[in-house]
N, CA, C and O atoms as a MOPAC input file, in Angstrom:
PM7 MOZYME 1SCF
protein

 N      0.86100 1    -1.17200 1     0.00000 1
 C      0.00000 1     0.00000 1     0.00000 1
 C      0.89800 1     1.22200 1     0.00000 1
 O      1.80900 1     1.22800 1     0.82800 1
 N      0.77600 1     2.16400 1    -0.74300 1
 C      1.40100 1     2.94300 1    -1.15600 1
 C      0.77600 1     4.12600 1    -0.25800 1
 O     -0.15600 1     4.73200 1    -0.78700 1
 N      1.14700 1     4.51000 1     0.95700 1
 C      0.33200 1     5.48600 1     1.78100 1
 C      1.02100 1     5.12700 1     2.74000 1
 O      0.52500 1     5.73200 1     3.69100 1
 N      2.15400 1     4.30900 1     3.24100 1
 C      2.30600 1     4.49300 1     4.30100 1
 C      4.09400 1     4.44600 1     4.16400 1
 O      4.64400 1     3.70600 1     3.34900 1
 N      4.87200 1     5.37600 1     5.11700 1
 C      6.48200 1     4.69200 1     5.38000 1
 C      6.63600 1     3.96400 1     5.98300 1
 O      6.19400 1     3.80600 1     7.12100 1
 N      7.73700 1     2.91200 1     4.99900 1
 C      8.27200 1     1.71800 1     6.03600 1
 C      6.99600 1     0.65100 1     5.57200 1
 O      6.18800 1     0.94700 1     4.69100 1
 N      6.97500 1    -0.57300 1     6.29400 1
 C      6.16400 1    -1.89200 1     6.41200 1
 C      4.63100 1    -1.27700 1     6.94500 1
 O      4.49300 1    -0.31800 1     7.70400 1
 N      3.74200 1    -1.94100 1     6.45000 1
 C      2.21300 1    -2.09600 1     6.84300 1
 C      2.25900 1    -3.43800 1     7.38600 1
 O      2.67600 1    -4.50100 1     6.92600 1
 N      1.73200 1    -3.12000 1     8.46000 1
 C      1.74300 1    -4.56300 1     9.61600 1
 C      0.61600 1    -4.81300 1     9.74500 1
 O      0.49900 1    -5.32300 1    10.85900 1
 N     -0.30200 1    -4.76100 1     9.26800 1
 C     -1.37200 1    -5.14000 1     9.25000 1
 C     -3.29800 1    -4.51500 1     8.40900 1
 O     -3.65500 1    -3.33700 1     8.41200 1
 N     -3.93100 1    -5.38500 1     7.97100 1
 C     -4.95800 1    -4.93900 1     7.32700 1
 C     -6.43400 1    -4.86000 1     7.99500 1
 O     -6.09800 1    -5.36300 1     9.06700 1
 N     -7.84200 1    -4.59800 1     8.16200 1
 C     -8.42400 1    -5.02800 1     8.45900 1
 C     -9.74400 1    -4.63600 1     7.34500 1
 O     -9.64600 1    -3.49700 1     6.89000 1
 N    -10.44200 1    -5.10000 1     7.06500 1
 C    -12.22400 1    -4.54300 1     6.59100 1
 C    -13.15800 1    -4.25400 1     7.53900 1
 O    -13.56100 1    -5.10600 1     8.33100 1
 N    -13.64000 1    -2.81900 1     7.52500 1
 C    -15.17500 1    -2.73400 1     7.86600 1
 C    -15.84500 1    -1.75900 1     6.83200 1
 O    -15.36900 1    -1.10600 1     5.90300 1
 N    -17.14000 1    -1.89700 1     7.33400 1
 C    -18.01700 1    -1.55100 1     6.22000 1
 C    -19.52000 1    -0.58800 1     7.05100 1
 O    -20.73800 1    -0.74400 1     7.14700 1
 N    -18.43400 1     0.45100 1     7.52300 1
 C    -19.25400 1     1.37500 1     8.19400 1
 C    -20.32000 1     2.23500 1     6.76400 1
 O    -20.16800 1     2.58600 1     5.59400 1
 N    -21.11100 1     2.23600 1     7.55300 1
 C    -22.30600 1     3.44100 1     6.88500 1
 C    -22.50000 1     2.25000 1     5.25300 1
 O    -22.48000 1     2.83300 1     4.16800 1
 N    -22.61500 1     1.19400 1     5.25500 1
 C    -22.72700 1     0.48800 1     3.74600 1
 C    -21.43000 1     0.41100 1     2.68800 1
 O    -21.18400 1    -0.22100 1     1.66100 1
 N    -20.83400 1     1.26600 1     3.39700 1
 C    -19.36400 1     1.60900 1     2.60600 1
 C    -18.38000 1     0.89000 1     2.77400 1
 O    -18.03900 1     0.99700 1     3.95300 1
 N    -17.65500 1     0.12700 1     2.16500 1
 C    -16.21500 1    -1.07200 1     2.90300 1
 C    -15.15600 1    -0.10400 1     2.70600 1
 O    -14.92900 1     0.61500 1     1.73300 1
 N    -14.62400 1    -0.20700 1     3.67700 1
 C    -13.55100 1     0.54400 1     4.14500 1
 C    -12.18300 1    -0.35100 1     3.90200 1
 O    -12.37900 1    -1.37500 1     3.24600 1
 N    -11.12700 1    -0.16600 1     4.24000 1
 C     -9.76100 1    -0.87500 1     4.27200 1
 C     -9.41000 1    -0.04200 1     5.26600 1
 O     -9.39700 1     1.18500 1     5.16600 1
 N     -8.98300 1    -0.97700 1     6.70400 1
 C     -7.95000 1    -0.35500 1     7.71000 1
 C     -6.44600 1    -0.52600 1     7.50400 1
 O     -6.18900 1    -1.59000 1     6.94000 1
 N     -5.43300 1     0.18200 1     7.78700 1
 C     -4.28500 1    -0.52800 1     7.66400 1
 C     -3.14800 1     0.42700 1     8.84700 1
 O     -3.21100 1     1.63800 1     9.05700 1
 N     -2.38400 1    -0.34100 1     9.33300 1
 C     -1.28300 1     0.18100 1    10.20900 1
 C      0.42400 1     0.06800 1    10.32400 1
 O      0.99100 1    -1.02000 1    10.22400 1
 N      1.00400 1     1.08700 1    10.50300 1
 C      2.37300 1     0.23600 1    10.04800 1
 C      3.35500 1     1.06000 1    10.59300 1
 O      3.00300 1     1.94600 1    11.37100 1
 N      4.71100 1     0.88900 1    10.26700 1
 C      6.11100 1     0.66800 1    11.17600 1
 C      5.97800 1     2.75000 1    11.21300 1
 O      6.46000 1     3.35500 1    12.17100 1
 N      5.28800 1     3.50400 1    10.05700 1
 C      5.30100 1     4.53800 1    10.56400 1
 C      4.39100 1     5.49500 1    11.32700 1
 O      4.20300 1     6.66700 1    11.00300 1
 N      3.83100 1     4.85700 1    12.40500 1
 C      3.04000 1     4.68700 1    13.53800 1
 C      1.60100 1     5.59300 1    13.22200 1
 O      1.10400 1     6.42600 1    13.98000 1
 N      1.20100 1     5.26100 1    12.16200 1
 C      0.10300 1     6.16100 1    11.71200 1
 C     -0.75600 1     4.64600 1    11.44300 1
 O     -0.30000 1     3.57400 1    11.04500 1
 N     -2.57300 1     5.12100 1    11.93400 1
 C     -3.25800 1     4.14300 1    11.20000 1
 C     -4.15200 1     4.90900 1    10.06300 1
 O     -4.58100 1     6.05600 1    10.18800 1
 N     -4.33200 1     4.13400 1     9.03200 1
 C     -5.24000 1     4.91900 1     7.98100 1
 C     -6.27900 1     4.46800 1     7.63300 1
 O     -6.39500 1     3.29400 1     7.98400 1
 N     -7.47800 1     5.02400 1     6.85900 1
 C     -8.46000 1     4.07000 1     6.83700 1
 C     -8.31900 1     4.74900 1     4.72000 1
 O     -8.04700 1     5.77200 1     4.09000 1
 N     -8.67500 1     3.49900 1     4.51100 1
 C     -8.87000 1     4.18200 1     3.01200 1
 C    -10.56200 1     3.70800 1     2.58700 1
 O    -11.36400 1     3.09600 1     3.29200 1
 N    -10.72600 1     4.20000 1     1.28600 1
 C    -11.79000 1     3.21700 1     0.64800 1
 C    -11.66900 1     2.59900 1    -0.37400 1
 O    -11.15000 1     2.90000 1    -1.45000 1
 N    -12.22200 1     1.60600 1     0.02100 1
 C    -11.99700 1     0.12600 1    -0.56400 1
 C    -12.49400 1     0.25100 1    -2.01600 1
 O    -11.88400 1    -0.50000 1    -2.77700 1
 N    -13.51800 1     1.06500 1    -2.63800 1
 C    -13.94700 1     1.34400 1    -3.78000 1
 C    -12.79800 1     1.84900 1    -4.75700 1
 O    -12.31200 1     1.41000 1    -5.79900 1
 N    -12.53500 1     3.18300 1    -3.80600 1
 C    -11.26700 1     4.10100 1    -4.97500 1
 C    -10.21000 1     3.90600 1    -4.78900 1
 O     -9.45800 1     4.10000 1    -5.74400 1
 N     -9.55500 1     3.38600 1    -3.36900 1
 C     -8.37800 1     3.66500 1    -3.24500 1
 C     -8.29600 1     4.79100 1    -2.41800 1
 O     -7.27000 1     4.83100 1    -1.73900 1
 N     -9.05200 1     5.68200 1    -2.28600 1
 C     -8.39000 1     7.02900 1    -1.78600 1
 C     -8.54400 1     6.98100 1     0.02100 1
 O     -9.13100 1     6.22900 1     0.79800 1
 N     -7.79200 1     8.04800 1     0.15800 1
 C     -7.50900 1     7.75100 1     1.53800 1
 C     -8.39000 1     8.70000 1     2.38800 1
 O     -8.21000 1     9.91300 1     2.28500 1
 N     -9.50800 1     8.11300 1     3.37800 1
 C    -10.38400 1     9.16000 1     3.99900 1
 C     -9.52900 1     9.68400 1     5.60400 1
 O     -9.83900 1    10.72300 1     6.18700 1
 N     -8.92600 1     9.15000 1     5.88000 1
 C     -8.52200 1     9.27000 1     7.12500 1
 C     -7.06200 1     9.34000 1     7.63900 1
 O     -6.39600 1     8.69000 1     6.83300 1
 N     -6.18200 1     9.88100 1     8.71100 1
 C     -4.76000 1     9.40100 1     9.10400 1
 C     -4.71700 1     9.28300 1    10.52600 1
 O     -4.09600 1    10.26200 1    10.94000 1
 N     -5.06000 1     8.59400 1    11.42000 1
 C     -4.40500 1     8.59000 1    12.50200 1
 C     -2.73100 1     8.75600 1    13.30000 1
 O     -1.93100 1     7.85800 1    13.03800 1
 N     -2.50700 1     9.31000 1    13.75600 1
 C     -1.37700 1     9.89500 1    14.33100 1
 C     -1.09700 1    10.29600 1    15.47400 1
 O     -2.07300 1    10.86800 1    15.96000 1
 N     -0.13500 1    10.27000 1    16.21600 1
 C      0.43300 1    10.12800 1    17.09000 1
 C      0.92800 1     9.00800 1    18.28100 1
 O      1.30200 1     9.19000 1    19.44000 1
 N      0.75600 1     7.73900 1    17.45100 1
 C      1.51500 1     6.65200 1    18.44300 1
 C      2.51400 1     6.82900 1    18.66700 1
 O      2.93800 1     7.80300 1    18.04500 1
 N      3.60300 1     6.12600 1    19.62900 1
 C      4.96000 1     6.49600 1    20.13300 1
 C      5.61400 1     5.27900 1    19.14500 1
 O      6.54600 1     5.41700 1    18.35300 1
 N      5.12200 1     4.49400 1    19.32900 1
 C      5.70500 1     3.46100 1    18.29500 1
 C      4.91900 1     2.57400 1    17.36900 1
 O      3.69800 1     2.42900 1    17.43000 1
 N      5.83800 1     1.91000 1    16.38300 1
 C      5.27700 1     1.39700 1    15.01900 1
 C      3.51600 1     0.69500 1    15.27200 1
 O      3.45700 1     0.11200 1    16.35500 1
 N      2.62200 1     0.67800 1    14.75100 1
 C      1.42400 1     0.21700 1    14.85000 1
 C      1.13400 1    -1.37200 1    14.42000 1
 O      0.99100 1    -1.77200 1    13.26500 1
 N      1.08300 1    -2.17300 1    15.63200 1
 C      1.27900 1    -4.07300 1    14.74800 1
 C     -0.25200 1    -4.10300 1    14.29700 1
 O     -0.49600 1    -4.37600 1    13.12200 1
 N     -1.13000 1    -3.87500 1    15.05200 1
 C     -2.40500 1    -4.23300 1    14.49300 1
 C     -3.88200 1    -3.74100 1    15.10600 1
 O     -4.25000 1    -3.24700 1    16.17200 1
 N     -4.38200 1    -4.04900 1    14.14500 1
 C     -5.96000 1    -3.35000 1    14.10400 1
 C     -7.11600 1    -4.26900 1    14.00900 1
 O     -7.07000 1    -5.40600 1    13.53900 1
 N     -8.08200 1    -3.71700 1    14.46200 1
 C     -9.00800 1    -4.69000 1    14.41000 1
 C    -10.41600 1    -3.95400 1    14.96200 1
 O    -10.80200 1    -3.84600 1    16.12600 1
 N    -11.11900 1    -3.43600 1    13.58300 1
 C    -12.62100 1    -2.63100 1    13.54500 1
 C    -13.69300 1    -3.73500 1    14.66200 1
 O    -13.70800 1    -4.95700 1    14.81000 1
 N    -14.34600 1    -2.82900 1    15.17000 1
 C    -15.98400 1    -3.56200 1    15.57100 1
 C    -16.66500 1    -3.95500 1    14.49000 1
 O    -16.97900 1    -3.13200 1    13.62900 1
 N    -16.98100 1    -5.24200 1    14.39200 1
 C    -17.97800 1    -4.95500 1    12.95700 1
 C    -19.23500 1    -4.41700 1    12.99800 1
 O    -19.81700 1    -4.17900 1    11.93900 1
 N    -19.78600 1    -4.16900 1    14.14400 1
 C    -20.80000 1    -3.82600 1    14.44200 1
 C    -21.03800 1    -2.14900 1    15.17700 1
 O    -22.00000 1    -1.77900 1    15.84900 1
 N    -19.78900 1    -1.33600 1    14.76900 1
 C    -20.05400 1    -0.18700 1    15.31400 1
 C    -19.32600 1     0.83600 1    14.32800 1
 O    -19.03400 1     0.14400 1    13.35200 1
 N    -18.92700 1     2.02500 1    14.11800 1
 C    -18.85200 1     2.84200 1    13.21200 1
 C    -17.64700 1     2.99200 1    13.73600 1
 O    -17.32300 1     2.62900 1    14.86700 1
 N    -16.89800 1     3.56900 1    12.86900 1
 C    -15.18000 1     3.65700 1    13.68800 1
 C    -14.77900 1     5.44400 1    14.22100 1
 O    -14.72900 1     6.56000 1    13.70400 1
 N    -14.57600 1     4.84800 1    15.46400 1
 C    -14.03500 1     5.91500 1    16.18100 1
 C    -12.78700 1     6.71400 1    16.49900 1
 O    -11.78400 1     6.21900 1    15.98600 1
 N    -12.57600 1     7.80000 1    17.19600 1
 C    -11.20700 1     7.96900 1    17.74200 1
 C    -11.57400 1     8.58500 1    19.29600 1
 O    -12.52300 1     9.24200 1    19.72500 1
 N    -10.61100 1     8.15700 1    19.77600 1
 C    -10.44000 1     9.08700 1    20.93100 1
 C     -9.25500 1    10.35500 1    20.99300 1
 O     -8.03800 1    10.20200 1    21.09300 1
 N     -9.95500 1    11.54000 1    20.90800 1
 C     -8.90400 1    12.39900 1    20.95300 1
 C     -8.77700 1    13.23700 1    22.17600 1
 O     -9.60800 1    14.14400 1    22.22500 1
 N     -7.90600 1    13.16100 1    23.22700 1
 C     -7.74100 1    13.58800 1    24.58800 1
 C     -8.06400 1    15.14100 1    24.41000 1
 O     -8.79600 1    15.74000 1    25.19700 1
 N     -7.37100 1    15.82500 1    23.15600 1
 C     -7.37300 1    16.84800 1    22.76300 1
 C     -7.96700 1    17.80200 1    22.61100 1
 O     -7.58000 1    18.96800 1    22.68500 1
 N     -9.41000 1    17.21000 1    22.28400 1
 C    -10.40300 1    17.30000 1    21.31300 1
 C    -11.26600 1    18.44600 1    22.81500 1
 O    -11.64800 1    19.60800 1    22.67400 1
 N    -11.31500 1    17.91300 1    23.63000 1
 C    -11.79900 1    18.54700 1    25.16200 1
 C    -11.11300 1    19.65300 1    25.56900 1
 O    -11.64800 1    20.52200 1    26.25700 1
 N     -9.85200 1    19.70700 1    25.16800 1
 C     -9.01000 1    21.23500 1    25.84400 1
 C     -8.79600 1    21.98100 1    25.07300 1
 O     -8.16500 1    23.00700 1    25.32500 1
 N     -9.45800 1    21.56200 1    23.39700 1
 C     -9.41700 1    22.41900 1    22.41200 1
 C    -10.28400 1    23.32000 1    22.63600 1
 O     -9.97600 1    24.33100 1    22.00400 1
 N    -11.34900 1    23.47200 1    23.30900 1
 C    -12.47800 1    24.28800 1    22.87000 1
 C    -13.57000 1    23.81400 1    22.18900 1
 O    -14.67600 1    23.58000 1    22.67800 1
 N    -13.27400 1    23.69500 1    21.19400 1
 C    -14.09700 1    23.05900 1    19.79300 1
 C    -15.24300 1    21.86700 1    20.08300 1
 O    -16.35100 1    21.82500 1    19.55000 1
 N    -14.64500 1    20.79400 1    21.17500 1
 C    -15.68600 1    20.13800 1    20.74500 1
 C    -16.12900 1    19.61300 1    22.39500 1
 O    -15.17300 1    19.53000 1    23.16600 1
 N    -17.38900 1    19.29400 1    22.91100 1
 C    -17.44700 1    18.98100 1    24.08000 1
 C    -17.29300 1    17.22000 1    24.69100 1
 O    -17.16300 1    16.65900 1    25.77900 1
 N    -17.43100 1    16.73000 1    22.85600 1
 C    -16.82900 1    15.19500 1    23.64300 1
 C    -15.22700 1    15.14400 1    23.27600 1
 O    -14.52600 1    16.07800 1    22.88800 1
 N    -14.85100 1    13.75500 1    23.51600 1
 C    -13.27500 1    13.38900 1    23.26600 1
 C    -13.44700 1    12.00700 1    22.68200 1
 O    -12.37400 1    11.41500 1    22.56700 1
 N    -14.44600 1    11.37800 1    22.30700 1
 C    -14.96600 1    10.09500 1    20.98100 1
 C    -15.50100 1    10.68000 1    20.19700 1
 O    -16.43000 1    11.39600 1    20.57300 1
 N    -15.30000 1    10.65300 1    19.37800 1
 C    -16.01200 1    11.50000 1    18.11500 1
 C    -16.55900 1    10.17400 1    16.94900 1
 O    -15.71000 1     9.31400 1    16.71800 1
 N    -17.51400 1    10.07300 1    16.46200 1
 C    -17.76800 1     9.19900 1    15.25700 1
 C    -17.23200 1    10.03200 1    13.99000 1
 O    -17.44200 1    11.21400 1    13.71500 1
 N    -16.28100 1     8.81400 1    13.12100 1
 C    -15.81400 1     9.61700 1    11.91300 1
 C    -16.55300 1     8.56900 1    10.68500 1
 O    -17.01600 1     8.89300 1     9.59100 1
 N    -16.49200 1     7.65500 1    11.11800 1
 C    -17.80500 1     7.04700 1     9.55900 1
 C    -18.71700 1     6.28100 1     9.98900 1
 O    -19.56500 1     5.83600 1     9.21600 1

């Protein structure tokens, strides 16, 4: 997969909102989500301390993040946010 530096350590499928997604994670500690239709990339996760071995969607829930951030920003009043 051409989106990430270094090794992809791992893949996963979900198929939030009817849509199949492609998860993927790897040695340059980012996870991404692409779509499985185009190719293109909807998402980047960032900031692990180290390389990302693996992933693994709910199949039964929409994919999330937790951003600690997200609360002392101002901006938003939760820190889970739904992104698909």
């Amino acid at each position: 997969i051409d989106g990430h530096v270094g090794g992809v350590n791992d893949l996963a499928f979900s198929h939030p909102n009817k849509q199949l997604s492609v998860i993927t994670c790897g040695d340059d500690k980012t996870i991404k989500v692409w779509d499985a239709a185009t190719g293109a990339k909807q998402y980047t996760f960032e900031g692990h301390e180290a390389p990302v071995y693996s992933v693994c969607p709910h199949y039964k829930e929409n994919i999330q993040v937790h951003d600690p951030a997200a609360r002392n920003s101002g901006e938003n009043d939760l820190s889970v946010q739904r992104i698909l």
